[in-house]
PDBQT receptor file of N, H, CA, C and O in Angstrom, charges set to zero:
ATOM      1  N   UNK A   1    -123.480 -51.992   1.510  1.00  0.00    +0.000 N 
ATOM      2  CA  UNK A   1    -123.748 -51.149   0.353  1.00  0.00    +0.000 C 
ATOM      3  C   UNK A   1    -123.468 -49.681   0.660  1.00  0.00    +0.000 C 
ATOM      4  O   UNK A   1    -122.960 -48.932  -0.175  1.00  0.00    +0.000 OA
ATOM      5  N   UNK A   2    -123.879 -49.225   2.113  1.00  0.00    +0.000 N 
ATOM      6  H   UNK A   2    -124.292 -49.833   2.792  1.00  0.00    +0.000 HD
ATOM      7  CA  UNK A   2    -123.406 -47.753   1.910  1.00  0.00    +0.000 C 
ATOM      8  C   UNK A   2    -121.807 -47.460   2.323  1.00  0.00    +0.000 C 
ATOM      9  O   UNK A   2    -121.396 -46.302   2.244  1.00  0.00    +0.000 OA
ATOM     10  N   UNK A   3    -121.109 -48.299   2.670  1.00  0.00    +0.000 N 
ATOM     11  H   UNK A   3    -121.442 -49.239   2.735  1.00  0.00    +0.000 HD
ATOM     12  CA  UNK A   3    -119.743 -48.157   2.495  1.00  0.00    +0.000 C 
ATOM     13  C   UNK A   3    -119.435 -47.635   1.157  1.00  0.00    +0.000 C 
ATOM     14  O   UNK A   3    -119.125 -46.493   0.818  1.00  0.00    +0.000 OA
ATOM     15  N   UNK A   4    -119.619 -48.961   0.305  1.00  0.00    +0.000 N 
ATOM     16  H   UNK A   4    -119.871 -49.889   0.581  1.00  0.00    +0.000 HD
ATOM     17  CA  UNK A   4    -119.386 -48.669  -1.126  1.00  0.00    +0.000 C 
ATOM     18  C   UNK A   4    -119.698 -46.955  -2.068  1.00  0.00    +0.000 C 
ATOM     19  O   UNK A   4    -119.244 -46.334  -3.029  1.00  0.00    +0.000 OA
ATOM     20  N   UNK A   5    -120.892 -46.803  -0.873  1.00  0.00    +0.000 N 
ATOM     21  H   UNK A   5    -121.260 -47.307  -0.092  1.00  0.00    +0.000 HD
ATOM     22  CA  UNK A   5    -121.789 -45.872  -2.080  1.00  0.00    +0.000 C 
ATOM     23  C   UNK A   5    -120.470 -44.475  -0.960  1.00  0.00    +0.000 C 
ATOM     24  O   UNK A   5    -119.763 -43.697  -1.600  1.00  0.00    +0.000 OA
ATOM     25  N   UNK A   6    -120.451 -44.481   0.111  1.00  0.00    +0.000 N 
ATOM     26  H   UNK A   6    -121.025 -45.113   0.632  1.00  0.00    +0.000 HD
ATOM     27  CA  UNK A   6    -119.259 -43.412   0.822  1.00  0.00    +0.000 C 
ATOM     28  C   UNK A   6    -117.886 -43.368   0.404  1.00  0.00    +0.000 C 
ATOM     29  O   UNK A   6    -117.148 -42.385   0.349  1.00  0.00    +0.000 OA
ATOM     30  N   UNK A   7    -117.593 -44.806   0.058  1.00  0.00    +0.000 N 
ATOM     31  H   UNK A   7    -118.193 -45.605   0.102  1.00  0.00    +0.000 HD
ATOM     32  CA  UNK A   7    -116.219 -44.760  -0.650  1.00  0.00    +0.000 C 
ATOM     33  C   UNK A   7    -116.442 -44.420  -2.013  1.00  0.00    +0.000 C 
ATOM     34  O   UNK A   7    -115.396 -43.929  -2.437  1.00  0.00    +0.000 OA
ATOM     35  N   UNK A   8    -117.428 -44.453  -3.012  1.00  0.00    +0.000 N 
ATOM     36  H   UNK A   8    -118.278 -44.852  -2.667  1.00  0.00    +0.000 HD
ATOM     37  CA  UNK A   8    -117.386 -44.328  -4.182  1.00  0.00    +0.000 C 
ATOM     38  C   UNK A   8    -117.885 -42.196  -4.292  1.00  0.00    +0.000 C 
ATOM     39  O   UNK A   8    -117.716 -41.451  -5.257  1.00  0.00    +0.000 OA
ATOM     40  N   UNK A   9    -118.432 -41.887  -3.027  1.00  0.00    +0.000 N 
ATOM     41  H   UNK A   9    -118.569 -42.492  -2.243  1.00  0.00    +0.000 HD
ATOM     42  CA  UNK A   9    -118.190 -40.343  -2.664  1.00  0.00    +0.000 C 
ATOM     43  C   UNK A   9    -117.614 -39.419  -2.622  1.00  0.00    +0.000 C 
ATOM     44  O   UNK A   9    -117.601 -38.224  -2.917  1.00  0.00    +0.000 OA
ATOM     45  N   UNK A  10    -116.557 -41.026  -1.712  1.00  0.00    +0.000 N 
ATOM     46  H   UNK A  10    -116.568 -41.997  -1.473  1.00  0.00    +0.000 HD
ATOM     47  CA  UNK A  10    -114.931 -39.780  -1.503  1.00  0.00    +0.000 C 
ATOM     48  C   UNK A  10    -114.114 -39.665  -2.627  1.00  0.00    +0.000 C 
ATOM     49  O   UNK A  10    -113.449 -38.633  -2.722  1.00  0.00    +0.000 OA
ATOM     50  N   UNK A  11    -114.004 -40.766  -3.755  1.00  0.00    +0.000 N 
ATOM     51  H   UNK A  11    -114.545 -41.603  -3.677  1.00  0.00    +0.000 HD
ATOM     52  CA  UNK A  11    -113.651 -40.874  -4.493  1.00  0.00    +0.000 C 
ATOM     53  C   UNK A  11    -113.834 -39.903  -5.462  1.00  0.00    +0.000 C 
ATOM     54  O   UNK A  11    -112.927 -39.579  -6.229  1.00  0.00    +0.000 OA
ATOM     55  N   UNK A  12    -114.923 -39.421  -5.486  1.00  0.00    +0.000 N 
ATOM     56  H   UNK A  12    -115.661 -39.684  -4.863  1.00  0.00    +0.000 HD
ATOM     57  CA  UNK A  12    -115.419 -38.474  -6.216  1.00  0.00    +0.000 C 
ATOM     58  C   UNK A  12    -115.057 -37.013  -6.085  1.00  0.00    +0.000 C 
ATOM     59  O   UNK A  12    -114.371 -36.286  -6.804  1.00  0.00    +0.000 OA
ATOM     60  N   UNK A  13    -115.533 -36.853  -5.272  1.00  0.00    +0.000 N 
ATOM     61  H   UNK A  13    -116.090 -37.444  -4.688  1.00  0.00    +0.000 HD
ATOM     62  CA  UNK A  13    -114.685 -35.603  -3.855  1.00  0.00    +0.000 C 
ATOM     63  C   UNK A  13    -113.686 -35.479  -4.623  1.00  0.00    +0.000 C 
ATOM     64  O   UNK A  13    -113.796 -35.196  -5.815  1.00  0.00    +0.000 OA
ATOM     65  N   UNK A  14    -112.590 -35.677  -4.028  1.00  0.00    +0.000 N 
ATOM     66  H   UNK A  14    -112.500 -35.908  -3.059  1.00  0.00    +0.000 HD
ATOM     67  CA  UNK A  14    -111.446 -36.061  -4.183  1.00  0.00    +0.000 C 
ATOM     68  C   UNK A  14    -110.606 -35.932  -5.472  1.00  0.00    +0.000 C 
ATOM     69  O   UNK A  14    -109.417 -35.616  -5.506  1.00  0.00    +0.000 OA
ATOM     70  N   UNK A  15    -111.813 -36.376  -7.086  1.00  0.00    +0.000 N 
ATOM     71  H   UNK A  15    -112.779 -36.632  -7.058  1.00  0.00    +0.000 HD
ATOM     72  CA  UNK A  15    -110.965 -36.394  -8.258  1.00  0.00    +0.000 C 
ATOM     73  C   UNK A  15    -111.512 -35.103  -8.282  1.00  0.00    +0.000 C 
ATOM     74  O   UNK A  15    -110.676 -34.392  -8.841  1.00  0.00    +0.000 OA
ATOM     75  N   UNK A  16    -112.811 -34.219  -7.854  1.00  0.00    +0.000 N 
ATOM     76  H   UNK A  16    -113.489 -34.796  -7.400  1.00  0.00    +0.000 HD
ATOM     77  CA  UNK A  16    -113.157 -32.953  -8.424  1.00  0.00    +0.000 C 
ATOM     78  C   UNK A  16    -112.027 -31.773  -7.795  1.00  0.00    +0.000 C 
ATOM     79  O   UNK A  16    -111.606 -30.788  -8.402  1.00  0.00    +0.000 OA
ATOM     80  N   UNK A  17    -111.658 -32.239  -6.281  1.00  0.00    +0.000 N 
ATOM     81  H   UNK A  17    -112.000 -33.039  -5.788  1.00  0.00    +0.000 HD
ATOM     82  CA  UNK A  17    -110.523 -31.261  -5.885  1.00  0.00    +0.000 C 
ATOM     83  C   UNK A  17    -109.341 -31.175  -6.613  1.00  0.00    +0.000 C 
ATOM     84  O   UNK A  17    -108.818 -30.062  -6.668  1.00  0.00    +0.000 OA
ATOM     85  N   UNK A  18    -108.625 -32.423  -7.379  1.00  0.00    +0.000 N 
ATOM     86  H   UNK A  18    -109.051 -33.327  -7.334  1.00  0.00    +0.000 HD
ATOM     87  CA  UNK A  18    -107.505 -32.623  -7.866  1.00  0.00    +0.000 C 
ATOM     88  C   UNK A  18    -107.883 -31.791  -9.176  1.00  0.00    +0.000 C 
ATOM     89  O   UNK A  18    -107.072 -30.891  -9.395  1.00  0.00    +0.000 OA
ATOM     90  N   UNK A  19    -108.873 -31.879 -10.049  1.00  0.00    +0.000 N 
ATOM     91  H   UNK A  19    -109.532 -32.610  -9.871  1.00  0.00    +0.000 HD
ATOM     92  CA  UNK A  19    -109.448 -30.893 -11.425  1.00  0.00    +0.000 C 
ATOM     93  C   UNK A  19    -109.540 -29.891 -10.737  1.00  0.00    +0.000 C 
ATOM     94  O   UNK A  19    -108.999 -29.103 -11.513  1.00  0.00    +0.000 OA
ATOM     95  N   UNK A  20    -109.868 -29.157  -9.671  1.00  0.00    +0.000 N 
ATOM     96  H   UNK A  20    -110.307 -29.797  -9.041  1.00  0.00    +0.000 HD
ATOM     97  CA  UNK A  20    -109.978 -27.754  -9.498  1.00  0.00    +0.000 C 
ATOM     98  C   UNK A  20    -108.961 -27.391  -9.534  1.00  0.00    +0.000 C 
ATOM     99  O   UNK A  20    -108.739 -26.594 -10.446  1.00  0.00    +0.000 OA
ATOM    100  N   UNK A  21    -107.539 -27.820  -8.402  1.00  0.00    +0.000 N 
ATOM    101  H   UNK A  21    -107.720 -28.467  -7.662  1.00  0.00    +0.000 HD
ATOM    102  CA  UNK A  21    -106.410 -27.646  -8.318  1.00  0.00    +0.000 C 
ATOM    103  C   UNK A  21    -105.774 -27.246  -9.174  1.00  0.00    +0.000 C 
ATOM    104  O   UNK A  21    -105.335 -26.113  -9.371  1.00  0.00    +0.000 OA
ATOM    105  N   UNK A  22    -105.607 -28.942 -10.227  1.00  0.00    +0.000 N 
ATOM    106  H   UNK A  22    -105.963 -29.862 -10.067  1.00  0.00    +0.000 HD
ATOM    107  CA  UNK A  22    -105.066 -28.486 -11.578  1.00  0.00    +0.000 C 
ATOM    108  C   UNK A  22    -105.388 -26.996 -12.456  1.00  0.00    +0.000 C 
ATOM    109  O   UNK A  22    -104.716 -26.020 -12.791  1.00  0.00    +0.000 OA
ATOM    110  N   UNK A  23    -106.491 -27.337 -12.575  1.00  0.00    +0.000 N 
ATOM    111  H   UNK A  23    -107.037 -28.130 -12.302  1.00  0.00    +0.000 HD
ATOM    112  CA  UNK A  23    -106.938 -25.657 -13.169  1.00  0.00    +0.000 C 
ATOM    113  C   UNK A  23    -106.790 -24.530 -12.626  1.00  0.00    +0.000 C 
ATOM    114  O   UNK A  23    -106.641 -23.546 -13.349  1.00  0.00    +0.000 OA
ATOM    115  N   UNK A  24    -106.795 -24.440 -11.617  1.00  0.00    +0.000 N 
ATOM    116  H   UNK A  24    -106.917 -25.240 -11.030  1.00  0.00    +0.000 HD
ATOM    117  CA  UNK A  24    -106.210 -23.169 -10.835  1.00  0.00    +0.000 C 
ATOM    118  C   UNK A  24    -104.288 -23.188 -11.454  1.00  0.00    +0.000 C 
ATOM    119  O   UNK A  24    -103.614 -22.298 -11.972  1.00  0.00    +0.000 OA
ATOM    120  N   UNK A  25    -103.973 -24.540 -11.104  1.00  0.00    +0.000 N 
ATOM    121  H   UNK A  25    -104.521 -25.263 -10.683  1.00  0.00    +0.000 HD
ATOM    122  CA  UNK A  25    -102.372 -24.276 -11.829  1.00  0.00    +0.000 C 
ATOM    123  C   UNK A  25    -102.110 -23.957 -13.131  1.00  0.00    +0.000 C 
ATOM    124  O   UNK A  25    -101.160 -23.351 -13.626  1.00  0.00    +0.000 OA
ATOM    125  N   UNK A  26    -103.394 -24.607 -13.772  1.00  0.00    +0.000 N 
ATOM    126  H   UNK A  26    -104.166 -25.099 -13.370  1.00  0.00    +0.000 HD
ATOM    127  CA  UNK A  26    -102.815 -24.821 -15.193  1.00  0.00    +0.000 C 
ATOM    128  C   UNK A  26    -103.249 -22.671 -15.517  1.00  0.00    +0.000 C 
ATOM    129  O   UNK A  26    -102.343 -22.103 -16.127  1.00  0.00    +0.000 OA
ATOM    130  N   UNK A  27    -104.147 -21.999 -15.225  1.00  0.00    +0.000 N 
ATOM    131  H   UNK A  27    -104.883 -22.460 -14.730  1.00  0.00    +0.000 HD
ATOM    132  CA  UNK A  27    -104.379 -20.578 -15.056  1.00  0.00    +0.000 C 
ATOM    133  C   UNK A  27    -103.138 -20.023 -14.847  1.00  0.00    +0.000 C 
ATOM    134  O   UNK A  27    -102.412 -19.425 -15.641  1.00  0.00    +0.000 OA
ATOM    135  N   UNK A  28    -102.942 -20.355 -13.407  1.00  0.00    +0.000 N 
ATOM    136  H   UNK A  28    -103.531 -20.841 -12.762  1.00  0.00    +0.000 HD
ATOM    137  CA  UNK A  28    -101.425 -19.289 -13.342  1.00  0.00    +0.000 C 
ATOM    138  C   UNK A  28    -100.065 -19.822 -14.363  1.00  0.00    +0.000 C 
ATOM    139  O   UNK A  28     -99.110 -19.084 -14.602  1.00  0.00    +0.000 OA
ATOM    140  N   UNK A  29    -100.182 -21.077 -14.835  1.00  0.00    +0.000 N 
ATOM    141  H   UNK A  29    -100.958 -21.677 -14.641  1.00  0.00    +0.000 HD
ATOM    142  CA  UNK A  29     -98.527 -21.036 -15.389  1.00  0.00    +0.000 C 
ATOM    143  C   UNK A  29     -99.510 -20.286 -16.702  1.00  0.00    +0.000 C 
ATOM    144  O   UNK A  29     -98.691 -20.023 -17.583  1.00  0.00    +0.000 OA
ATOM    145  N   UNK A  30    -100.615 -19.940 -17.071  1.00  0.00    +0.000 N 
ATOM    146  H   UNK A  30    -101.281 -20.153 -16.356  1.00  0.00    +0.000 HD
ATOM    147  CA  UNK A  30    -101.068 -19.419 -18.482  1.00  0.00    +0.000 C 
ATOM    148  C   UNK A  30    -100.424 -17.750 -18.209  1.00  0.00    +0.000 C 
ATOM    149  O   UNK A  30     -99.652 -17.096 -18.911  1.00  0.00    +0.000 OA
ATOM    150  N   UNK A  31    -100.921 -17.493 -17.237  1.00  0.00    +0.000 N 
ATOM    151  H   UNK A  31    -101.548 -18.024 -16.667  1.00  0.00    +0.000 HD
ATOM    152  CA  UNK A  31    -101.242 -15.861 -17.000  1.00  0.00    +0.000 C 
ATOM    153  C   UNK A  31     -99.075 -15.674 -16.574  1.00  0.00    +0.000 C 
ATOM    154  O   UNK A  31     -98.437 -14.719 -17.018  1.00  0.00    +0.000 OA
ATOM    155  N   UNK A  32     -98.532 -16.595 -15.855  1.00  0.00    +0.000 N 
ATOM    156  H   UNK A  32     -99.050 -17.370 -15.494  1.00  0.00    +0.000 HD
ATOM    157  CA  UNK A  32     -97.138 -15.940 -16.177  1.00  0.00    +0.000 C 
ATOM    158  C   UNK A  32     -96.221 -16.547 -17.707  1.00  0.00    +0.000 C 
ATOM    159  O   UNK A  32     -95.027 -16.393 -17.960  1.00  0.00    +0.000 OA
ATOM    160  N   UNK A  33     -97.101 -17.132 -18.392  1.00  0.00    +0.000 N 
ATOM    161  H   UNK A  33     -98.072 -17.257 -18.186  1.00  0.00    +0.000 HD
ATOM    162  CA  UNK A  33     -96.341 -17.598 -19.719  1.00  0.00    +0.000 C 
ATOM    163  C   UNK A  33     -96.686 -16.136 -20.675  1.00  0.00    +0.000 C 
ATOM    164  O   UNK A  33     -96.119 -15.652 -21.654  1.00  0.00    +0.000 OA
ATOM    165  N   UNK A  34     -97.736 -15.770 -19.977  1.00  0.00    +0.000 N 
ATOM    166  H   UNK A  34     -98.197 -16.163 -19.182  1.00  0.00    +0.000 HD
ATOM    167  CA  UNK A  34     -98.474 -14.631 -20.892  1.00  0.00    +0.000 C 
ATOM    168  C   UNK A  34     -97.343 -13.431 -20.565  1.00  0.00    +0.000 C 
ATOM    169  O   UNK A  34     -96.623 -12.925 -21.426  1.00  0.00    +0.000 OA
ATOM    170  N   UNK A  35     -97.341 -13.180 -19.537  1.00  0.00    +0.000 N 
ATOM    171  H   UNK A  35     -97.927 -13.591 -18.837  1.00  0.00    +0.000 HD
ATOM    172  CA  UNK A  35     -96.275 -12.069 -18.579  1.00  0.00    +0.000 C 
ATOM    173  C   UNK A  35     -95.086 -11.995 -19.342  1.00  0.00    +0.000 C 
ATOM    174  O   UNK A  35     -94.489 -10.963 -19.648  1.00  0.00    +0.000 OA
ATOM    175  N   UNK A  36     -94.752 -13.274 -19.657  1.00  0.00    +0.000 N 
ATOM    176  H   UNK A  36     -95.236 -14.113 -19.409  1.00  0.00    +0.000 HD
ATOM    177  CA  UNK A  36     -93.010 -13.652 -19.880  1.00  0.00    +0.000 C 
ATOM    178  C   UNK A  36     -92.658 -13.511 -21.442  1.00  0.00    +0.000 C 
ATOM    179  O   UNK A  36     -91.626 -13.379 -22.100  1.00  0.00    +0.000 OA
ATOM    180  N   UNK A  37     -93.696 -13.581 -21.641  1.00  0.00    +0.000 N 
ATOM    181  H   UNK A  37     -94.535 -13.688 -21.106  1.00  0.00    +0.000 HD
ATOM    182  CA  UNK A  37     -93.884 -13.271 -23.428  1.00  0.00    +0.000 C 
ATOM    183  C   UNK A  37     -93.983 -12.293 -23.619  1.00  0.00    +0.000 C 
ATOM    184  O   UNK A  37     -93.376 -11.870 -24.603  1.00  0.00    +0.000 OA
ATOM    185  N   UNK A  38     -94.787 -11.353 -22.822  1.00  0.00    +0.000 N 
ATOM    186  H   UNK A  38     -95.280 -11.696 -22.022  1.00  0.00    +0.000 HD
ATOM    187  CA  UNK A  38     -95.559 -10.119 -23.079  1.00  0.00    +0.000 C 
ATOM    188  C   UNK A  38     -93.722  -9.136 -22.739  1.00  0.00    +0.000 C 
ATOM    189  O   UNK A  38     -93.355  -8.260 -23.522  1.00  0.00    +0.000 OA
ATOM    190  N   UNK A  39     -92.825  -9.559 -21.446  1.00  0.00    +0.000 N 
ATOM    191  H   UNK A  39     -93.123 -10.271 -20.810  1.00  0.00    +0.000 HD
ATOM    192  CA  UNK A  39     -91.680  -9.016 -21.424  1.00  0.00    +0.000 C 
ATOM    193  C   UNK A  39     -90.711  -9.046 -22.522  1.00  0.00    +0.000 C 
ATOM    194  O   UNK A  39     -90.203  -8.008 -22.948  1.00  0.00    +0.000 OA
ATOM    195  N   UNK A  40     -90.332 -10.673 -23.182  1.00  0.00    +0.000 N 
ATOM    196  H   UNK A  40     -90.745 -11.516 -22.836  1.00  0.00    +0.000 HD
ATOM    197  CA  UNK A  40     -89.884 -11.113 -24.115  1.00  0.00    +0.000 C 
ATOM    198  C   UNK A  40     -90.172 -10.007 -25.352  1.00  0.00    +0.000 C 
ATOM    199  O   UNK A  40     -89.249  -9.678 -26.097  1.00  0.00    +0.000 OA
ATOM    200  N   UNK A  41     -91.367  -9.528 -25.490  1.00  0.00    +0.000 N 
ATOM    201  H   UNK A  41     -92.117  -9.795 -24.885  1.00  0.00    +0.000 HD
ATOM    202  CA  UNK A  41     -91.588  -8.943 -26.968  1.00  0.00    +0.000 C 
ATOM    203  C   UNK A  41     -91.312  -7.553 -26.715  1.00  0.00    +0.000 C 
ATOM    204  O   UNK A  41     -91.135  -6.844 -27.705  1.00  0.00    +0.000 OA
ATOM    205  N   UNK A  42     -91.235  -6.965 -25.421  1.00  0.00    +0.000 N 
ATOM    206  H   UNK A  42     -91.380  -7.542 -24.617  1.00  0.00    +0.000 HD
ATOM    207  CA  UNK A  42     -91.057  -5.438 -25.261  1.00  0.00    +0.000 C 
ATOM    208  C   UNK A  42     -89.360  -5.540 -24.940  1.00  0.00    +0.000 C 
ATOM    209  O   UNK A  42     -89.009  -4.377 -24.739  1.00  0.00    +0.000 OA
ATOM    210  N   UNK A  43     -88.369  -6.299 -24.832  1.00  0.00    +0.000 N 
ATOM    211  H   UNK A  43     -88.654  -7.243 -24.995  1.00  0.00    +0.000 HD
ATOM    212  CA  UNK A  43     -86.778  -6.557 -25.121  1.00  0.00    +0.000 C 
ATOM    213  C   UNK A  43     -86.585  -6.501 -26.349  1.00  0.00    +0.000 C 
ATOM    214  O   UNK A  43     -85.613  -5.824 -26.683  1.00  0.00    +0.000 OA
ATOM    215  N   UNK A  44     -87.429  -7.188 -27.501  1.00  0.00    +0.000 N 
ATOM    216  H   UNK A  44     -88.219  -7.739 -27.230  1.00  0.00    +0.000 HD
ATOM    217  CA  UNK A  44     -87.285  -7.272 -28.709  1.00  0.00    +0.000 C 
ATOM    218  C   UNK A  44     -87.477  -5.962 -29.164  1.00  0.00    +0.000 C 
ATOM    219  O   UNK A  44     -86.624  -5.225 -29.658  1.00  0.00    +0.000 OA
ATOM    220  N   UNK A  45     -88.465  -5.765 -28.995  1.00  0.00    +0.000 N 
ATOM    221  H   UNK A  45     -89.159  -6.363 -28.594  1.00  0.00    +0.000 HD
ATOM    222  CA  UNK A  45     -88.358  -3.872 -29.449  1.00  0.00    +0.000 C 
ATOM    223  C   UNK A  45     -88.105  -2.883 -28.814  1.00  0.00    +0.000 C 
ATOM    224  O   UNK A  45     -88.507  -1.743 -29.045  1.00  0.00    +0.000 OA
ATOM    225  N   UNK A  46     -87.443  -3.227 -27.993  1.00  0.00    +0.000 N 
ATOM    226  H   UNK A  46     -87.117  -4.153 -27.805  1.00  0.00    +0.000 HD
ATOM    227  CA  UNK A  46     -86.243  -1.999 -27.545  1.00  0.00    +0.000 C 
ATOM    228  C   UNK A  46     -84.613  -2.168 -27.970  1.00  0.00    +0.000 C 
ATOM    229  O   UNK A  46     -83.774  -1.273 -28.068  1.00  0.00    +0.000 OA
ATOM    230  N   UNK A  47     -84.497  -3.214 -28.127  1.00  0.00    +0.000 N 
ATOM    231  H   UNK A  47     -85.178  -3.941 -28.047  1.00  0.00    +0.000 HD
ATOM    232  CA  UNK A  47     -83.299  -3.786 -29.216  1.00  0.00    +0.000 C 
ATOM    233  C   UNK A  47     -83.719  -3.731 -30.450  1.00  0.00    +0.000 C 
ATOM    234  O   UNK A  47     -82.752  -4.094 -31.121  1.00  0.00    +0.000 OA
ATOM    235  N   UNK A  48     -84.395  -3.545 -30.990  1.00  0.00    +0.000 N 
ATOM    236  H   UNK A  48     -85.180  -3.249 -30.446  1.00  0.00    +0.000 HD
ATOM    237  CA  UNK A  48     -84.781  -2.877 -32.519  1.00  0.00    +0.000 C 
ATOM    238  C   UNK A  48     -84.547  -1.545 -32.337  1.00  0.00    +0.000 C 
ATOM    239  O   UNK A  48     -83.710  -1.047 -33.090  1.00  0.00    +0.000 OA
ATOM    240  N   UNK A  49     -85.045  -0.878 -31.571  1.00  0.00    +0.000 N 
ATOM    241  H   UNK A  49     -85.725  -1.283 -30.959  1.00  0.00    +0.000 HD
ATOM    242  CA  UNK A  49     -85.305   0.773 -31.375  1.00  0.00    +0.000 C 
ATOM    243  C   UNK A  49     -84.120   1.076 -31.421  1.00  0.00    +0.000 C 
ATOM    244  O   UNK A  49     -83.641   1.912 -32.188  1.00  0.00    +0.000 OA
ATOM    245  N   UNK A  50     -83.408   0.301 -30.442  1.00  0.00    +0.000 N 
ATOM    246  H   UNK A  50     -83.798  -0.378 -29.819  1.00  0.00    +0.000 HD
ATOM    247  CA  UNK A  50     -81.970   0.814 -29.780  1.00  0.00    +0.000 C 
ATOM    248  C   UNK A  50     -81.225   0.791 -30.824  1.00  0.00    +0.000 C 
ATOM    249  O   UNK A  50     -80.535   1.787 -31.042  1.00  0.00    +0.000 OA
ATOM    250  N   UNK A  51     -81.154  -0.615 -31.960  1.00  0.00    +0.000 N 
ATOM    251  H   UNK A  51     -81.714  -1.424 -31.783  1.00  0.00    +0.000 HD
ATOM    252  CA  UNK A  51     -80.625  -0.425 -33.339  1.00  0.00    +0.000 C 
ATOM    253  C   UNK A  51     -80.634   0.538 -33.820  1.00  0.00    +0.000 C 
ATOM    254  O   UNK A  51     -79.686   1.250 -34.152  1.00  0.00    +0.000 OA
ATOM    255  N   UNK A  52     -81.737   0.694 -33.926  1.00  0.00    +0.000 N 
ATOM    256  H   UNK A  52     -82.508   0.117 -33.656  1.00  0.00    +0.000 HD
ATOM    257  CA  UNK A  52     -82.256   1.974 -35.648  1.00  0.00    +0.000 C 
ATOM    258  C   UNK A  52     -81.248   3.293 -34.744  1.00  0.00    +0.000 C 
ATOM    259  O   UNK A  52     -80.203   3.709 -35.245  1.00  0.00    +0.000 OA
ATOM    260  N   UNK A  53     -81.430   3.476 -34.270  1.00  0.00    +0.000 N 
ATOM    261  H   UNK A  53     -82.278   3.138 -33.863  1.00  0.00    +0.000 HD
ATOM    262  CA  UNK A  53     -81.102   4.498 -33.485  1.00  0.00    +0.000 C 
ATOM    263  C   UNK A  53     -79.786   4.491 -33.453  1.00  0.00    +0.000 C 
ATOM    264  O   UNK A  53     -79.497   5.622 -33.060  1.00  0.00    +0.000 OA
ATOM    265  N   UNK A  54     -78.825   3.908 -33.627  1.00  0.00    +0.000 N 
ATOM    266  H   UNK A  54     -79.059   2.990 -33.946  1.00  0.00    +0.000 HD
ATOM    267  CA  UNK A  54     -77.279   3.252 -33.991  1.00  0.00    +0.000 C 
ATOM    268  C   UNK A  54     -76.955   3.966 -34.864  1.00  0.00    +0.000 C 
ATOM    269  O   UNK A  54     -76.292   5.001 -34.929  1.00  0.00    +0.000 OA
ATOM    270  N   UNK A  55     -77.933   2.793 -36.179  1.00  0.00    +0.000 N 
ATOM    271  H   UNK A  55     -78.472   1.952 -36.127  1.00  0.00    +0.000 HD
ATOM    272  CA  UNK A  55     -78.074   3.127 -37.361  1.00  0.00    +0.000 C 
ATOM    273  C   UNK A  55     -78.363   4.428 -38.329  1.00  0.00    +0.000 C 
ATOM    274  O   UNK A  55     -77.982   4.624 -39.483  1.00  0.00    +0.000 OA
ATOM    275  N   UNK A  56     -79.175   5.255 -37.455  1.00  0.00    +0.000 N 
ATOM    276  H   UNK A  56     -79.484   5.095 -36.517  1.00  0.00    +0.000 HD
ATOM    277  CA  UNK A  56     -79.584   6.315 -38.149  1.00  0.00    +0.000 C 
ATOM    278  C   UNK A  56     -78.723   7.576 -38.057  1.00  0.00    +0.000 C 
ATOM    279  O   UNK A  56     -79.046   8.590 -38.675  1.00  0.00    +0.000 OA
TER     280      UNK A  56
């Protein structure tokens, strides 16, 4: 029985490291999707700017 109850431990262990992990990954691809967007929208309006500025 305490095999079971040590293997059913590690098991445990084990899925909480793989959820920490993940979440630590799933954080950083958030925080550089955020980055890459946040660059994406300041290209967009400097190619607007740069337009008007053509234009005017």
């Amino acid at each position: 029985m305490q095999i079971v109850r040590l293997f059913k431990e590690s098991i445990l262990f084990q899925s909480r490291q793989a959820a920490l992990a993940l979440q630590t990954e799933f954080a950083q691809w958030d925080r550089l999707s955020d980055e890459a967007l946040v660059e994406f929208e300041k290209r967009l309006l400097r190619r607007e700017a740069d337009g008007d500025a053509h234009t005017s």
